[in-house]
N, C-alpha and C positions, 0 to 999 in steps of 0.2 A: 468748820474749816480750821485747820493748825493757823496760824501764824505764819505771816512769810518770811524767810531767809536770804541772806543778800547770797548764800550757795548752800547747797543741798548737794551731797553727794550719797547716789544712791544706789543700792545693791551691793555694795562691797563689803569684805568678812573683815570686821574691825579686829585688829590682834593689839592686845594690851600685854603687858609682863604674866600678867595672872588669868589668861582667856581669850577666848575669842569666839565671835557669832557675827552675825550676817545681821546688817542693824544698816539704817539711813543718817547718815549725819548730816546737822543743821550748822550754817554758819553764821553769825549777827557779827560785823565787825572783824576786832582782833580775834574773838573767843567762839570754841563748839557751844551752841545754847541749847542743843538738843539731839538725843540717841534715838529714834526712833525703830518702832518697828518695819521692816520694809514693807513699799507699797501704802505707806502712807501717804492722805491728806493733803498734807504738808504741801505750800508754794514757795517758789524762790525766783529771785530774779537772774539764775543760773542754775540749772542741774548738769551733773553731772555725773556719764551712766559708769558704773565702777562692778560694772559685773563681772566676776572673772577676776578682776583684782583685790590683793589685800589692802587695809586700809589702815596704815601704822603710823604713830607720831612719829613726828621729824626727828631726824635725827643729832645729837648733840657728840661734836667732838669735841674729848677736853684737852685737844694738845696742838695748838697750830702754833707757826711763826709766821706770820705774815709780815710782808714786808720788812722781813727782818735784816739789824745789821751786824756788819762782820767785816772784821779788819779793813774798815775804811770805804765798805761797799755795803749793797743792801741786796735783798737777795731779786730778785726777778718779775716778782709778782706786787700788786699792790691790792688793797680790800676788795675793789671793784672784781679784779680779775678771780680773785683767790674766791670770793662768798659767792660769786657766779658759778665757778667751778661745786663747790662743797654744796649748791641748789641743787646742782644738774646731777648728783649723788647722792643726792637724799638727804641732805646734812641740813636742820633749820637753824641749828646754834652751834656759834664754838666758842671756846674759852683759849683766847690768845696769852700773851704775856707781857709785861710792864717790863719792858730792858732796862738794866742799871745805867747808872751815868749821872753827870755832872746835876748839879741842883737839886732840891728837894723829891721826897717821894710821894707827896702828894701832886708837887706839879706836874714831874712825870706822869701819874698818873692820870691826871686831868689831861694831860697833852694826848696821850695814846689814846683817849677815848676821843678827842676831836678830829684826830686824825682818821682813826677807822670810822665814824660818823659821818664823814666827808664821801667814802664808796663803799661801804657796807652793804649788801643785797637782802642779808639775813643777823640774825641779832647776835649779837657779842658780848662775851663776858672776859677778865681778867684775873689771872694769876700775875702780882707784881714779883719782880726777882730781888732779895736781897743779897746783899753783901757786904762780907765787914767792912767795907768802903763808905757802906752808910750807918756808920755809926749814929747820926742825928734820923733815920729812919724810925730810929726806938722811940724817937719822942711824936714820931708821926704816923707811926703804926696804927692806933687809935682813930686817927680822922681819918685813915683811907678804909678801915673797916668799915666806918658808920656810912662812909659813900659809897657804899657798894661793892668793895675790890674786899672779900671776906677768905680767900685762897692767894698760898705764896706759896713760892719756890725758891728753896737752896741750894747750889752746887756744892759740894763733899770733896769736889775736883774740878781744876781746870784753876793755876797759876792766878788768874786774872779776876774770877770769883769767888774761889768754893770758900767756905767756910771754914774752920776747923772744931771740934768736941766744943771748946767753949761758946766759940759763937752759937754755934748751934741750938744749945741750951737756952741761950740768953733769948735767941731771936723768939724759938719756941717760947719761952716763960711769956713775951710779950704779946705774942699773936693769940696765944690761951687767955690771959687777962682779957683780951679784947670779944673773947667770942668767934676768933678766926682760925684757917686749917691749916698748918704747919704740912709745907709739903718740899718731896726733896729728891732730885737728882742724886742719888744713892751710889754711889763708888768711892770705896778707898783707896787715898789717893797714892799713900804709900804703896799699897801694894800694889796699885800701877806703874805708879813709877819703878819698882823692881821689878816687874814684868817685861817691862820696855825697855831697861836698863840691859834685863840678859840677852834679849832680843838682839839688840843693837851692839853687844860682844858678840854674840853667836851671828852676826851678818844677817839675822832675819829679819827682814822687812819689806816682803811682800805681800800682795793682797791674800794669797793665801794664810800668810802667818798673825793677820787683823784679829780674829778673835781672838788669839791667843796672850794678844797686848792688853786684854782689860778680862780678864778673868770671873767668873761669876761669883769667887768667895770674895771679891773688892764686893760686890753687891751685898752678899748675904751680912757683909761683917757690919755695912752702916745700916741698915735694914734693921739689925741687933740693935745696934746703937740708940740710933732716933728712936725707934721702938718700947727700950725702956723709958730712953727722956719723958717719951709721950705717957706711960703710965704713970711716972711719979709727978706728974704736970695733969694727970688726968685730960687729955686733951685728943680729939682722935689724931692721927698724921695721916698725907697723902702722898703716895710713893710715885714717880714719874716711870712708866716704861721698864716696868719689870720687864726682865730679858729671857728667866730660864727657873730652871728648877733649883738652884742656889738661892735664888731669892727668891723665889715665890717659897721654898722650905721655909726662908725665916719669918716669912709673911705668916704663915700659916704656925708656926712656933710663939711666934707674936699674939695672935688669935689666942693660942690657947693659954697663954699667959694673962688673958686680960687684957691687952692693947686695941683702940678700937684703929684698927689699921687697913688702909685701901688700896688695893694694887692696883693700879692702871698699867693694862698693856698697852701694842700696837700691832696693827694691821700686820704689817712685814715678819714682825716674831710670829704670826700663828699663821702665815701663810708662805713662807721660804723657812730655808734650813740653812747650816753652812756650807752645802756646795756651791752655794750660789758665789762666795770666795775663789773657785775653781772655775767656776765660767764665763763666758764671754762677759766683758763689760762688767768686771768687776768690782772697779772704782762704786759704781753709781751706790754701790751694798754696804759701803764704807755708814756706819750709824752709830753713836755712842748710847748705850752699851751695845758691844754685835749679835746680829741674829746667830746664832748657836745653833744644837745640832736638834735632829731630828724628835731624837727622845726629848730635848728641852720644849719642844712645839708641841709635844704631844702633854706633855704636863702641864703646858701651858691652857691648852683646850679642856683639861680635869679642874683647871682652878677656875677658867671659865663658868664651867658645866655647875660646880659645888658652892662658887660665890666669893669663890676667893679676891676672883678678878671681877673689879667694877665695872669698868669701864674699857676700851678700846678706842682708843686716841690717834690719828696718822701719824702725829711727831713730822707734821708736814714742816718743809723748811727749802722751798725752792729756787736753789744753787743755778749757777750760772753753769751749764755743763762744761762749758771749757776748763772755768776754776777747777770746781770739780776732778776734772779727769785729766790735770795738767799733771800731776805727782802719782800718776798709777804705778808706779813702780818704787816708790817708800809712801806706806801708810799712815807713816805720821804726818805727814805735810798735807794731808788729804782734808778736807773739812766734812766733819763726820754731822751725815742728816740728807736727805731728802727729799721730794716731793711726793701727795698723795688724798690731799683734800678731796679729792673725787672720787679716787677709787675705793676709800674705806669703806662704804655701806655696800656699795658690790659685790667686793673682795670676800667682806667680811659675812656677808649674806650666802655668796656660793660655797664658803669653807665651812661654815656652821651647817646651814643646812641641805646643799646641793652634793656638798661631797662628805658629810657626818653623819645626814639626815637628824638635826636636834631640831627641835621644834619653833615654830616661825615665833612662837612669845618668849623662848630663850632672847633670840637674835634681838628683840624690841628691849630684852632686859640690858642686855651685854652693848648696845648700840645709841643709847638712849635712857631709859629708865632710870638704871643703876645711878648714874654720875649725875640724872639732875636728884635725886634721892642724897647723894654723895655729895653733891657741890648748892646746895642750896637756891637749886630751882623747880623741886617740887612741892606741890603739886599742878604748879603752872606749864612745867615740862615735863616731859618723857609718858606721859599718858594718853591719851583721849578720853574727855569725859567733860562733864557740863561745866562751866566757868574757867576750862584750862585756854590757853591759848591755843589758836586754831593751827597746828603747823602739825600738817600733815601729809604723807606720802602716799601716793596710790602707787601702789607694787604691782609689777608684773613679774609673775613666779617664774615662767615660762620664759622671758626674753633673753635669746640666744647674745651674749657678748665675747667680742675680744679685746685685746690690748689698746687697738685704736677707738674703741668707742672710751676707753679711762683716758678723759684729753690731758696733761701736762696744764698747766695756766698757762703756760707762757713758751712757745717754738725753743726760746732759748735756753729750758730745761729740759728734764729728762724722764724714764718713768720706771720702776719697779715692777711693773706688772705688765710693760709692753707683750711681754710674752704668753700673756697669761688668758684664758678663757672661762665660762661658764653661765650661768645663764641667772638670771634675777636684777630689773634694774628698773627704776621709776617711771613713771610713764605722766606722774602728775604731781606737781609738791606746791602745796599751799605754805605760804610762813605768816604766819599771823593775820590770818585771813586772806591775804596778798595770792596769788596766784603766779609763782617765780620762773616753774615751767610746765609748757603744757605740750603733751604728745612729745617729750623729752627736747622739745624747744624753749632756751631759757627768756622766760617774759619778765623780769624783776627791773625794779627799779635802781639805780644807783643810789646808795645813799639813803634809802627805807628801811636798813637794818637797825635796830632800837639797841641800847646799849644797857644790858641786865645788870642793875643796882642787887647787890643778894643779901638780905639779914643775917646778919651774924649768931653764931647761937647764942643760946638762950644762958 
């Protein structure tokens, strides 16, 4: 007789980045302790019949704001509601952000980790944000690598954070020293501002005329930038939310330069276009940098397909819809970002493979895999295999979805894909052994979600 399993899930076609086969998985605990062949032996104090479903590691998204703040408010959701939502999606990790502000950057960062600890459903990681405001950050960049926080984020733009060439450099030199990933909110800021500057002579400033305000060669020109820093620092960089093919071109010019450099998209770029500017409700499409046009989605889905793009992120950030859709008629006043922790593995699942047809170990690469490979959580995430953490999705390929099955967290926001249909969505998700939901009912606990420490490179 095998050995018993506290869950054994049986009959289903495991898909990994590099394969897939029809295998029984054992679960002891947090971790898979066992692949077996189906119809095995094997006992458990739970089975689990998975026939007819895929059987895919959780999924990790590297770009949430939970509970985030903004001019004096926060947004709508808090851990509890947001890691509920991103279970009931297939999502077993995300990697939040460390907001700038008053006092040290280590406390900050100890503080955002006690606060998501408090209603977290599933495990969490941290990208801290700097800015020249924390000059004494330089001296504490060091202890927040070694505690786990080994990704950061720069703004290039936005008055109140971005950085400029020098800083840039300096922060980079110091995250390289430490073994950590230089990562950056990529738009030039001048060239927005003259973008917006002609805009605002020439009277344009409707939702139509949004993209037009942040231009893809702002992207392409800091993309260049950091890019070199990053080779002469020998260091890789992480890019936030590639938009279009101006910057995925320098990503990919970067590449062949010798840069080791990581795009991360989002949901919304490879599944809208900019007509969505043109249609009803077009505040809620308001996102920095904007969804672009049709050809940029589609080169978006070739950097996907070739590896350019790591990762696939929601850039979830959910707005109070009134805020939100108070200024729909001038786009600067708009606050650019919204909700989507849910719908990502969905979305992202019926657009690669339901309406592409690429194959279901792409979507495990592009949805998972990649970014813990990229952000310093594999081989503990993004796979299935003996010793990895047990956070797992039973997929149903077949299950017919609309708009209303992607719930919002919270009534008081809003959603990007209300309108939207197509078929592929969990039916079961394990997070580290945990059983979060089951038959798409979420069973998770408040506050079970484990807070990912990552090593620094080597």
């Amino acid at each position: 007789m095998m050995p018993g399993f506290d869950v054994l899930i049986r009959g289903g076609e495991v898909v990994n980045g590099d394969g897939r086969a029809v295998l029984d998985v054992g679960v002891t605990g947090e971790r898979v302790t066992a692949l077996l062949a189906p119809g095995s032996a094997a006992t458990a104090e739970r089975e689990i019949d998975a026939t007819g479903l895929l059987v895919m590691p959780g999924g990790i998204d590297t770009h949430t704001h939970v509970a985030w703040p903004f001019d004096g408010t926060v947004t709508v959701d808090d851990w509890y509601s947001a890691t509920r939502a991103a279970a009931l999606g297939g999502t077993t990790t995300i990697i939040d952000f460390v907001p700038p502000g008053g006092g040290g950057l280590t406390d900050r960062c100890r503080a955002r980790v006690e606060e998501a600890a408090a209603g977290a459903t599933v495990d969490f990681g941290f990208h801290p944000i700097l800015t020249p405001a924390d000059a004494r950050a330089l001296d504490e960049i060091g202890q927040v690598v070694a505690e786990g926080f080994t990704s950061f984020k720069m703004y290039t733009t936005y008055e109140d954070r971005r950085v400029d060439d020098g800083n840039a450099w300096t922060l980079m030199r110091a995250i390289a020293a430490h073994g950590g990933l230089p990562g950056f909110h990529a738009e030039n800021h001048e060239i927005l501002a003259c973008a917006l500057d002609d805009q605002v002579r020439s009277g344009r400033l409707s939702l139509a005329d949004y993209p037009h305000s942040r231009p893809g060669l702002a992207e392409a020109e800091t993309i260049q930038m950091v890019s070199m820093y990053a080779r002469r620092l020998n260091t890789p960089v992480y890019i936030f939310h590639v938009s279009g093919s101006d910057a995925l071109d320098a990503v990919r010019a970067a590449r062949r330069a010798g840069t080791a450099i990581h795009a991360e998209t989002c949901t919304h770029y490879l599944a809208h276009d900019e007509s969505v500017f043109h249609g009803q409700d077009a505040w809620r499409f308001v996102i920095s940098p904007p969804i672009r046009t049709a050809g940029d989605q589609l080169d978006l889905w070739s950097g996907v397909c070739e590896g350019t793009v790591v990762s696939v992120g929601s850039d979830h950030c959910a707005y109070d819809t009134a805020l939100k859709q108070a200024w729909e008629h001038d786009h600067r006043r708009i606050p650019a970002g919204a909700p989507g922790i849910e719908a990502r593995t969905p979305v992202l699942w019926n657009q690669a493979v339901g309406v592409r047809g690429l194959d279901p170990c792409l979507f495990v690469q592009v949805s998972a895999e990649r970014a813990a490979r990229t952000l310093g959580l594999y081989p503990r995430k993004g796979r299935i295999a003996v010793g990895a953490d047990a956070d797992l999705v039973l997929w149903d390929p077949a299950h017919p979805w609309t708009g209303d099955d992607l719930r919002p967290v919270s009534p008081a926001t809003f959603s990007l894909y209300d309108r939207a249909h197509g078929t592929g969505l969990p039916r079961h998700v394990i997070a580290a052994g945990r059983t979060v939901v089951e038959d798409r009912r979420f069973t998770g606990e408040k506050g079970a979600g484990r807070f990912l420490a990552r090593e620094p490179r080597p």
